[in-house]
N, C-alpha and C positions, 0 to 999 in steps of 0.2 A: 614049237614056236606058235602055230596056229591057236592050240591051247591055251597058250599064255595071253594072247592077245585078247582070246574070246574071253576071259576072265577080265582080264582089266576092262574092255569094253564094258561087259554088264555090269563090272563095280564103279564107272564112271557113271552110267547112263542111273543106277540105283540111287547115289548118291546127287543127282543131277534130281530125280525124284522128288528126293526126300528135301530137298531146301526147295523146289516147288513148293511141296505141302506147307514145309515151314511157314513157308513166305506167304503163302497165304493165310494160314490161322493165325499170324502176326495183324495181315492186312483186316483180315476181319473182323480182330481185339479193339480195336481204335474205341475213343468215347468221342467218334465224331458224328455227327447226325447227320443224316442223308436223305437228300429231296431231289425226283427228278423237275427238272424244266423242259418244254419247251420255246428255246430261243427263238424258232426259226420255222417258216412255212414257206415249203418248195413245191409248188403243182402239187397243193393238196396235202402235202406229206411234213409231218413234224420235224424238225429236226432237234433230237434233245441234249441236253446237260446233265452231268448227275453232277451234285451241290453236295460236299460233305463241308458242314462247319462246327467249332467248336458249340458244344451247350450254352443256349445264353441269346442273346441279340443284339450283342454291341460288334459294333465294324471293328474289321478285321484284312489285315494282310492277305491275298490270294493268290494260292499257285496255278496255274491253268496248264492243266496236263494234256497233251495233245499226243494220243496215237499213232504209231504209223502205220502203215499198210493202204494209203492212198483209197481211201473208201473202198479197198477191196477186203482188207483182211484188218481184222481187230476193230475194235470200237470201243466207246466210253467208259464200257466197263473194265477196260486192261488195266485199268490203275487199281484195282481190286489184288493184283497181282504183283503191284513193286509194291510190297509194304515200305520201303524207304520212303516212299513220297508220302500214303498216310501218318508215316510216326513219326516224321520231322513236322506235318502240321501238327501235330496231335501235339507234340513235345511243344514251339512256339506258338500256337493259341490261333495258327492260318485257317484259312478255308481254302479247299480244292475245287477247281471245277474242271470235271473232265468232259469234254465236248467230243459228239460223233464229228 
């Protein structure tokens, strides 16, 4: 029984993996172009945006993707990671902004 279990565990945790990977070389395909900002100045310290919009310079629809982990854990860049949010802007022509 132990056996069996230790397989499925490591063919979860594998397969758990491999759409990480997915999901990121999906996130990173986009043809959206990417600029960091800074919005914001706290005691000295920036506080930034990363700007991904479509090619081009006409206004545009935005999704504002917002982190969790309460300024302890994760930051701007987790949206690098749900490729859902950059291929749905990518698919209707939005811009993202992901804010620390």
């Amino acid at each position: 029984m132990t056996q069996d279990f230790g397989r499925v565990g490591m063919s979860v945790a594998l397969l758990t993996l491999a759409s990480c990977i997915s999901q990121l070389a999906l996130a990173q395909q986009t043809g959206l172009e990417k600029t960091t900002v800074a919005y914001r100045k706290v005691d000295g310290h920036e506080i930034l945006a990363d700007v991904y919009r479509p090619k081009g310079s006409s206004v545009c629809p935005v999704i504002v993707y917002i982190h969790g982990g309460e300024l302890i854990e994760g930051n701007r860049e987790a949206v690098k990671y749900d490729a859902r949010v950059l291929s749905l802007a990518e698919q209707k022509g939005y811009a993202v902004v992901s804010i620390d």
